[in-house]
VEXKE-624693 format. One record per residue (C-alpha): residue in three letters; x, y, z. Coordinates in steps of 0.2 Angstrom, whole numbers, plus 2048, in hexadecimal, padded with zeros to 3 digits. Example, Ala and Ser with C-alpha at 12.3 -4.5 7.8 and 13.67 -1.06 7.14 Angstrom:
2
Ala83E7EA827;Ser8447FB824;
***
This chain:
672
Unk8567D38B0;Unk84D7D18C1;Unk8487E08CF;Unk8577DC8D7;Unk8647DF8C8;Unk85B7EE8C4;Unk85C7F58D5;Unk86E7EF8D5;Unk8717F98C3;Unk8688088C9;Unk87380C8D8;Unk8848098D0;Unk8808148C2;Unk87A8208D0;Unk88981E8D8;Unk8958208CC;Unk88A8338C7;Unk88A8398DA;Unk8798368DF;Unk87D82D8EF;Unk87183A8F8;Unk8628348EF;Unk8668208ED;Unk85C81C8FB;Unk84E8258F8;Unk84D8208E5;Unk85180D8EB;Unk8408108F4;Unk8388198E7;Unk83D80A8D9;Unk8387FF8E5;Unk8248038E6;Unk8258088D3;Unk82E7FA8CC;Unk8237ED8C4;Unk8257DC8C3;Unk82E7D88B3;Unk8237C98A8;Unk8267B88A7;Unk82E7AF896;Unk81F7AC88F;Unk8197BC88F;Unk8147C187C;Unk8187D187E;Unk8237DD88A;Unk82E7ED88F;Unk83D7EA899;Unk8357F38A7;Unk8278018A7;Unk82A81289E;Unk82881C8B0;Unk8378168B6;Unk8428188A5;Unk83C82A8A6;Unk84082A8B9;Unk8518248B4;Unk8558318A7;Unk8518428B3;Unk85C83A8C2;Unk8688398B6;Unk8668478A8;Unk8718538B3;Unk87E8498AF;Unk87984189E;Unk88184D88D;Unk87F84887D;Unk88C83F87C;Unk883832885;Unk87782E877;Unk88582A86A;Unk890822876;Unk87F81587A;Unk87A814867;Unk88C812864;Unk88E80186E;Unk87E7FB86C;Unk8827FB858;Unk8907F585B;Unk8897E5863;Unk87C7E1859;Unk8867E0849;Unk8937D4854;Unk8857C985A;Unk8827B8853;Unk87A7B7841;Unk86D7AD848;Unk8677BB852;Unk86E7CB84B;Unk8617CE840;Unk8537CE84D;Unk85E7DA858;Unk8627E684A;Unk84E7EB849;Unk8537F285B;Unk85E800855;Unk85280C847;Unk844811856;Unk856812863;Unk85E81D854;Unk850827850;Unk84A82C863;Unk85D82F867;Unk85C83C85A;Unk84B84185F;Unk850844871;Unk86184F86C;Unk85585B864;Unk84985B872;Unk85885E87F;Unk85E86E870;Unk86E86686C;Unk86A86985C;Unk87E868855;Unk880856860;Unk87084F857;Unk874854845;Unk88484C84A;Unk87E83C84E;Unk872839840;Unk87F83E833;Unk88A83083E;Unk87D82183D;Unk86F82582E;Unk87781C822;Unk87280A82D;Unk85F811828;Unk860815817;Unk85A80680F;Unk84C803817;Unk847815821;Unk84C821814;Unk83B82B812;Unk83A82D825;Unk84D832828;Unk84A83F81B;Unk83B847826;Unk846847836;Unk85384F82D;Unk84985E82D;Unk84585E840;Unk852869845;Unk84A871855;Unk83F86B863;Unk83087585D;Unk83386C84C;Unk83085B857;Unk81D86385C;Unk81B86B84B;Unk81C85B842;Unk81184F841;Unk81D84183C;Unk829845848;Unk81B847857;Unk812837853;Unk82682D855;Unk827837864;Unk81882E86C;Unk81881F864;Unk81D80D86A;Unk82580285D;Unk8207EE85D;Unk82F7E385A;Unk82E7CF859;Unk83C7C785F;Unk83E7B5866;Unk8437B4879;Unk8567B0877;Unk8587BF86B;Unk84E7CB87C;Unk85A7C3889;Unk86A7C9881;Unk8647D887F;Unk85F7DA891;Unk8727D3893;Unk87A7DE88A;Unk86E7ED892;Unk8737E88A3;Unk8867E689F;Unk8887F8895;Unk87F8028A1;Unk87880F894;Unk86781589D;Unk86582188F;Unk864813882;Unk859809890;Unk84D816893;Unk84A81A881;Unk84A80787E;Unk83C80588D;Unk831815886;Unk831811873;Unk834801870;Unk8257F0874;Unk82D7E0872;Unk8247D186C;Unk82D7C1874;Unk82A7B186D;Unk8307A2874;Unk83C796865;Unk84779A85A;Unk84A7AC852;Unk83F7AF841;Unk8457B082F;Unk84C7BE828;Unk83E7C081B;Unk8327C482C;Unk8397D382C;Unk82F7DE824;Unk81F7DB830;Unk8297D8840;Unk82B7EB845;Unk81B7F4846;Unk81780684D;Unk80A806859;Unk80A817864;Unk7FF81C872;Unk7F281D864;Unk7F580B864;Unk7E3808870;Unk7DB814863;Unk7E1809855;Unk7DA7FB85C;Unk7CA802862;Unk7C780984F;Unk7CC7F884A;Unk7BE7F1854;Unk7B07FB849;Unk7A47F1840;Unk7A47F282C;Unk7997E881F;Unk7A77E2812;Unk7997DC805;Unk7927DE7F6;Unk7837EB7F2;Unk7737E27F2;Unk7687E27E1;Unk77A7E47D9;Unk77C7DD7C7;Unk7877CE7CD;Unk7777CB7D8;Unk76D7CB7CD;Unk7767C27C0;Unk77A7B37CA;Unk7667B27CF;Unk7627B27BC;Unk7707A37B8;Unk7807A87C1;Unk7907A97B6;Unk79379D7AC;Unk7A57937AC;Unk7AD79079D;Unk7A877F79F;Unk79778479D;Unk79A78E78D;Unk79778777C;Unk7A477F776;Unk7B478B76E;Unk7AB79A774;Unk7B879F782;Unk7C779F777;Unk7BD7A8769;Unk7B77B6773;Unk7C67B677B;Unk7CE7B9769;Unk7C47C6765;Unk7C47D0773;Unk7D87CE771;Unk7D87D175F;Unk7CE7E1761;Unk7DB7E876A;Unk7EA7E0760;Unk7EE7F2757;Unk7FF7F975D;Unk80380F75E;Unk811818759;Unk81A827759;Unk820830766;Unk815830776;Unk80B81F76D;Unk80A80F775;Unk80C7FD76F;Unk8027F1775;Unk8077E0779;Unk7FB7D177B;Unk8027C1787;Unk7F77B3788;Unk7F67A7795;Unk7EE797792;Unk7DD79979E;Unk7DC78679E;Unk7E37787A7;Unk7EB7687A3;Unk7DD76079B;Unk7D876E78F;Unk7C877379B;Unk7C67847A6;Unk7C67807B8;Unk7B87877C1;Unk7BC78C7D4;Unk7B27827E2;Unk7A97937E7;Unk7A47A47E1;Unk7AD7AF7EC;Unk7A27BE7E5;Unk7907B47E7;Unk7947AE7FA;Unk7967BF7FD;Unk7897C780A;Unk77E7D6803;Unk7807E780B;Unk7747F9807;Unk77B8087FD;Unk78081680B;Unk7828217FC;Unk7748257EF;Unk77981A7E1;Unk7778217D0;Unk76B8187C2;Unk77380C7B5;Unk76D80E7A3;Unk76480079D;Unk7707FC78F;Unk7807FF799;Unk7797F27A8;Unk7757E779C;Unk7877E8792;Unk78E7E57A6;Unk7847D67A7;Unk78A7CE797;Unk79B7D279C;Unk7987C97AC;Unk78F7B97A6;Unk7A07B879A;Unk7AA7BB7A4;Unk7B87AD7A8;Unk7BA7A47B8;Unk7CC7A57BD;Unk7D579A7C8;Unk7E97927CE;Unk7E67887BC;Unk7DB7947B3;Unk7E77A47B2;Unk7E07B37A8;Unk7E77B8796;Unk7EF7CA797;Unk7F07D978D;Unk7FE7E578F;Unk7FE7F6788;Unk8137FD788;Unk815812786;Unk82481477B;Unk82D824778;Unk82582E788;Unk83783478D;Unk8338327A0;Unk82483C7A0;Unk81882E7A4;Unk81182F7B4;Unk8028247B4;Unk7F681B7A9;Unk7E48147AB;Unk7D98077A1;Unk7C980979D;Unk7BB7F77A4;Unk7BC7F1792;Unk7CE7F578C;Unk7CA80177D;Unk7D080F785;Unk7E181378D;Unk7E7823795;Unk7F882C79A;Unk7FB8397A7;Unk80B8427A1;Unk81684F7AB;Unk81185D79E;Unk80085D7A3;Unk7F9855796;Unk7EE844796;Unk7ED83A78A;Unk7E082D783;Unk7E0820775;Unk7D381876D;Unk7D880476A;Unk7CA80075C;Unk7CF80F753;Unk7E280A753;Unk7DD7F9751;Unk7D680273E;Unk7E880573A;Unk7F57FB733;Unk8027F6741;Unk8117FC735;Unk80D80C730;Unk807812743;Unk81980A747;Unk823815738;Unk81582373B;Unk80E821727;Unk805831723;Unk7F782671A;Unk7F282172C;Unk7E3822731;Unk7E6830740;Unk7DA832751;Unk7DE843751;Unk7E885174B;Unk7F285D755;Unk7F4872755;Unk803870746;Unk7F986373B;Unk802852742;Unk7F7846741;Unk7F983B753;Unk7EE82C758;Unk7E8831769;Unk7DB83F771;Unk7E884C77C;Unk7DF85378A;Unk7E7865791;Unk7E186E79E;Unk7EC86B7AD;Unk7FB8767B2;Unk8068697BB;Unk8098577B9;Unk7FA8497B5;Unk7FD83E7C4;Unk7EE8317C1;Unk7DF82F7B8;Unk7CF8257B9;Unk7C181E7AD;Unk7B181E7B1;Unk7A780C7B0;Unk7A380E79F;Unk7B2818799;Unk7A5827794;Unk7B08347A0;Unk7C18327A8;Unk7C883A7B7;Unk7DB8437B9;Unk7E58497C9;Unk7F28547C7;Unk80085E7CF;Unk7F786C7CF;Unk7EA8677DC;Unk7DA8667D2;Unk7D38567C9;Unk7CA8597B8;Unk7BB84E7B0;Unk7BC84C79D;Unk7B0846793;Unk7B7837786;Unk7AB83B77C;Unk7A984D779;Unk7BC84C77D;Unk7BB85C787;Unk7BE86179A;Unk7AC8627A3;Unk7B08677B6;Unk7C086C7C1;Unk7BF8657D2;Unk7CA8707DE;Unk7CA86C7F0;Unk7DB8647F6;Unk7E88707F9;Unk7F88677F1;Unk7FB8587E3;Unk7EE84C7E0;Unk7F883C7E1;Unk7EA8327DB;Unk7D68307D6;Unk7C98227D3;Unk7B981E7CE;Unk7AD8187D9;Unk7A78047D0;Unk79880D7CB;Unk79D81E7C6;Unk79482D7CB;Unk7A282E7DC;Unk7B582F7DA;Unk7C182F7E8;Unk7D183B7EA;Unk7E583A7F2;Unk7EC8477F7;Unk7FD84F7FB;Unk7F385880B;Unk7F0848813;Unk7E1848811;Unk7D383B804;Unk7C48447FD;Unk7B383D7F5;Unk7AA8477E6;Unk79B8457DC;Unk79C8497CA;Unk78D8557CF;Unk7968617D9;Unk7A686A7DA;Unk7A88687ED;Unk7AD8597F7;Unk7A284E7FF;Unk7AB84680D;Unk7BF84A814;Unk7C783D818;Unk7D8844826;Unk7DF839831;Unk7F0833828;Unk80083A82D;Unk80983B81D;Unk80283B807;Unk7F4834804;Unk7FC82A7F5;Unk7EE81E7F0;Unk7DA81C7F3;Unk7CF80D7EB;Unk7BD80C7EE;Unk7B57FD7F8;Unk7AA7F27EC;Unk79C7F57F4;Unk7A18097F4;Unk79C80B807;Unk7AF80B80C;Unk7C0812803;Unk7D180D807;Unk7E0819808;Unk7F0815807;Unk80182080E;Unk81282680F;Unk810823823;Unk81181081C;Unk7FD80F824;Unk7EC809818;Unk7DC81181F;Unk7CB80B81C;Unk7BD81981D;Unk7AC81A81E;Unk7A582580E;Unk794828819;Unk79D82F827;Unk7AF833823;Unk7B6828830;Unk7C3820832;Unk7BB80C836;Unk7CE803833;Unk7E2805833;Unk7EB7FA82C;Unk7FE7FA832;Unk80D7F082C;Unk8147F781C;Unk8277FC81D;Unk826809812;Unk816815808;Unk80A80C801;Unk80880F7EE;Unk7F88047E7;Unk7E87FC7F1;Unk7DA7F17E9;Unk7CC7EA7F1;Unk7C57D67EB;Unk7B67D27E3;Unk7AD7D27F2;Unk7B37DC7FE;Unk7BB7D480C;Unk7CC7D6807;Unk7D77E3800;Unk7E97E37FC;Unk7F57EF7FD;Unk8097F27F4;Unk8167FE7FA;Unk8288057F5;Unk8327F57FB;Unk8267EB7F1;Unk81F7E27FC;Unk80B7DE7FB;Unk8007D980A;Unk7EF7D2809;Unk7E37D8818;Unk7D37D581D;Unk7C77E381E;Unk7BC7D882D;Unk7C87D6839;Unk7D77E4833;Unk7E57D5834;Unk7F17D0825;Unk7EB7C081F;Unk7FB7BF813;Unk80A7C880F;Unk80F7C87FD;Unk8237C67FB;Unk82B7C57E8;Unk82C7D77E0;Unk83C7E07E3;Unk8367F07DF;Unk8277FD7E2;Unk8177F47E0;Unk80D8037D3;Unk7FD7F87D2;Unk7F17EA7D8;Unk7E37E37D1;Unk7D77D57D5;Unk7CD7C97C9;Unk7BD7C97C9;Unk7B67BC7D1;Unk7C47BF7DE;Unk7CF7AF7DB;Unk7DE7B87D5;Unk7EA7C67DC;Unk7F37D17CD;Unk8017DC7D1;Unk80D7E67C7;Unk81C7EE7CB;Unk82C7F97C7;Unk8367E87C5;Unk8307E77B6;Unk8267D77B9;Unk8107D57BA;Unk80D7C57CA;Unk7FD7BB7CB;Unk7FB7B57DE;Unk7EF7A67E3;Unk7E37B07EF;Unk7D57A07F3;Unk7E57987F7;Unk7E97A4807;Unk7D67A980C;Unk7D279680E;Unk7DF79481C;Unk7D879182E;Unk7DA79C83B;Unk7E578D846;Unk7EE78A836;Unk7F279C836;Unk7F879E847;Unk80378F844;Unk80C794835;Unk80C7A883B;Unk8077B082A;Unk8017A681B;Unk8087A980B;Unk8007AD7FB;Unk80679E7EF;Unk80E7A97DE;Unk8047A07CD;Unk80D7A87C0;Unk81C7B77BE;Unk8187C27AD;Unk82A7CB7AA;Unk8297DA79C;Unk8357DF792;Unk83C7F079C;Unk82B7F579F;Unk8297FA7B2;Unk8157F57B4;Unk80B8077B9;Unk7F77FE7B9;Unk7EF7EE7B8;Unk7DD7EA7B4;Unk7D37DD7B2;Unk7C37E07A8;Unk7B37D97AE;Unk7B57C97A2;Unk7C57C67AA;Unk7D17CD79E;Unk7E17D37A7;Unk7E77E479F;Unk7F67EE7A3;Unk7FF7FC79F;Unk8128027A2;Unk81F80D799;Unk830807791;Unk83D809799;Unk84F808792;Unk85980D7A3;Unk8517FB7AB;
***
């Protein structure tokens, strides 16, 4: 559409409205605002600049009612789910951000009757994959509610980027010119950034990162985006120093045997099942950790010793010298994992918690496990002492069972109960050692408890609503908060106040994980945004965008320079921290993604979900690829080594302990 047929558009719609008086003067008007239109090769474009939407609008508001918006919503609906299939799904990303800000507008105008109207009409074309967000605007039912919200504001001045291939953008710009709707073009022009490439349309599975919110913020973004961070490891830190005393050793460098032995035992330790109501069973599957020829594979690099070294911006606490030096033999034992070399796993199943399981946590080592429950309680069991008792009398709940613990009326149960709380235990965190654990609740404090004096040693109160979730830092001492208030907070065991405030989000905090180095956290959102912050300062020093729904779990690599991050749809997406991009986007769960875990020598990705299933991803595969490889191929794909279905458990954590020893928790579910 050229200067020419816009002019030509203008002044019959003019026309046809009875502003003959004015055409002349705002054919000259357009005519020494109207920019050129770009090219076909342009990579990114409006259909012409947002001055002149807006332009077009007030000439004609007078005349525009409400009706206008359904009537233009209503054909341009009605043409993209006629169009051809090779293109429909590229034009139907066009209509949410059309939908949405017709909406918006009606409310802005005050037609408050008309707007509800028209959402009731076309909400049900969103509901799949915009349901959170439609259930917000539902509540905006006045123009100040439009300023009052956050979530509706930040729509109201954001741009959306949408890909679409150049044949898709012409028949759009067809069907603009032919229907002559300049409310739907104005709003279109305003809100929405299209990114034209040239070739055929892309695959449906693109869908999920081809329609992005920017905003007017969008230079900010970028210009946070640009800040430097240092993504390594600490210097003088134990892996340091163990690879400058021998490095880890592979299994091939072990004496012979000794893998699968120590591999037994710590397997065999941990083999005792629970029981009774509120127990868990634990389930041990094995995956062979060697190849073809019998032999552990050793990667072609370290990914942990190539690392660079960065200082401490926090004072680091001081390591005993008989828990540094139980770290360091976890570390030179610890198994080298690759694409051939998949790690053995240890899954611990809650039966009988009647759907009062919230969360659950694994101590480094595996022999301790605890439960958040929605009556307040936590809950932690001791896996050498079940391991004491016989697996059929904690099954049948024998009284000549040996018992962890007995309860107020005399029952004997095999697990510690921790009350304090008054509202639901949301998560829960151990420290390094597993000599305190961390719980977050409803009620908007978090509690540290002592394992072992098995009491409550401080209430942290700060946040103002549900702590959706808290973690460690890797070397204890600091733990990080999520918040209901939109806000992230750092503590120190030491004092009951927050050290740092982390606001900027527009939505829950639902998720916060530590950097390895502990100079950075990441925070992930129901505005379907990951932040990184900057513990020193409290800034904000990256946003990630891309997500199509909240973002439930984050974990950070062995050595700091990437992080991945699972949401709602189930979809994972692999960033890295350096530049802010996604290096890979993780497609195969088909439910929320609850957890995330890497190895530790960072050559494998674990995620578990609601789908019942626990995935192991390939990450050197991905991280090797080359920049022109990259661009070439669009987004690289993380290659999917092994899928680890459970039998009804929906996966709420995974872990891997510092010897490489997956664990993971979930609770049975008879409904799935």
């Amino acid at each position: 559409m050229d200067e020419e047929n816009i002019l030509k558009f203008v002044t019959e719609y003019l026309k046809k409205k009875g502003f003959k008086q004015t055409e002349h003067a705002f054919q000259e008007e357009l005519h020494q605002q109207l920019p050129l239109l770009p090219n076909s090769s342009s990579s990114s474009t409006s259909l012409f600049d947002a001055d002149i939407a807006k332009q077009l609008l007030s000439f004609s508001e007078s005349e525009i009612g409400p009706v206008r918006y359904q009537d233009g919503y209503s054909k341009l609906r009605s043409w993209t789910y006629s169009s051809l299939d090779l293109y429909r799904h590229e034009l139907l990303r066009v209509l949410y951000p059309v939908f949405i800000h017709c909406y918006m507008d009606l409310v802005a105008k005050g037609h408050i009757q008309e707007a509800r109207s028209f959402f009731n009409s076309f909400r049900e074309d969103h509901e799949m994959m915009h349901l959170r967000d439609l259930q917000k605007l539902e509540g905006v039912l006045s123009p100040s509610h439009l300023e009052e919200m956050e979530f509706a504001h930040s729509l109201r001045q954001s741009k959306v980027n949408i890909k679409i291939c150049q044949y898709s953008y012409e028949l759009l710009l067809q069907f603009l010119h032919k229907s002559q709707s300049t409310t739907v073009l104005g709003i279109i022009n305003e809100h929405i950034n299209f990114q034209v490439s040239p070739g055929q349309p892309s695959s449906i599975s693109d869908d999920a990162d081809a329609v992005t919110l920017t905003g007017n913020g969008q230079d900010a973004v970028s210009q946070i985006n640009q800040k430097e961070i240092h993504w390594g490891l600490l210097e003088d830190s134990l892996e340091e120093r163990l690879e400058k005393t021998g490095g880890l050793l592979s299994d091939s460098e072990k004496p012979e045997g000794e893998t699968k032995e120590s591999e037994w035992e710590e397997n065999k330790k941990r083999s005792a099942d629970g029981g009774k109501q509120g127990s868990i069973v634990k389930k041990v599957k094995k995956d062979k950790a060697t190849g073809a020829t019998g032999k552990a594979t050793r990667p072609e690099t370290n990914i942990v010793t190539m690392a660079p070294r960065v200082k401490p911006e926090l004072p680091l606490p001081t390591i005993p010298v008989e828990v540094e030096q139980s770290i360091l033999d976890d570390l030179r034992n610890r198994v080298q994992l690759s694409g051939v070399a998949l790690p053995s796993v240890s899954f611990y199943t809650f039966i009988n918690a009647h759907n009062g399981l919230n969360c659950s946590t694994i101590s480094h080592d595996g022999s301790l496990v605890a439960a958040g429950f929605s009556d307040s309680s936590l809950k932690i069991w001791d896996m050498e002492k079940l391991g004491q008792q016989s697996v059929g009398s904690v099954l049948q709940g024998d009284d000549n069972a040996t018992p962890v613990e007995f309860g107020s009326n005399g029952v004997k149960r095999p697990y510690t109960l921790f009350q304090g709380h008054s509202g639901p235990v949301y998560s829960a965190s151990f420290s390094p050692m597993g000599d305190f654990i961390l719980s977050s609740s409803a009620d908007s404090t978090i509690r540290l408890w002592s394992t072992t004096l098995n009491a409550n040693l401080v209430c942290y109160k700060g946040h103002n609503y549900p702590v959706w979730d808290v973690q460690y830092s890797p070397v204890g001492h600091y733990f990080a908060s999520a918040s209901h208030d939109r806000t992230a907070r750092i503590w120190s065991m030491e004092r009951i106040q927050p050290l740092r405030i982390m606001a900027g989000h527009l939505s829950d905090v639902d998720c916060v994980q530590w950097h390895a180095n502990c100079n950075y956290i990441a925070t992930g959102s129901s505005d379907k945004t990951v932040r990184l912050w900057d513990v020193q300062t409290g800034d904000c020093v990256r946003i990630f965008i891309g997500h199509r729904s909240m973002v439930l779990s984050l974990a950070m690599s062995s050595d700091g320079r990437y992080m991945a991050s699972g949401d709602e749809d189930g979809a994972i997406m692999m960033w890295d921290l350096s530049s802010g991009r996604c290096v890979a986007p993780l497609l195969g769960h088909t439910s929320c993604v609850w957890s995330l875990a890497f190895s530790g020598e960072g050559s494998i990705l674990a995620s578990g979900s609601a789908d019942c299933t626990v995935k192991l991803w390939d990450v050197t595969t991905s991280t090797k690829v080359s920049k022109t490889e990259e661009i070439k191929s669009g987004n690289t794909r993380l290659r999917l080594l092994k899928t680890l279905p459970t039998k009804s458990t929906p996966v709420y954590s995974l872990q891997f302990s510092r010897r490489n020893l997956l664990f993971g928790a979930g609770v049975l579910s008879k409904s799935v």
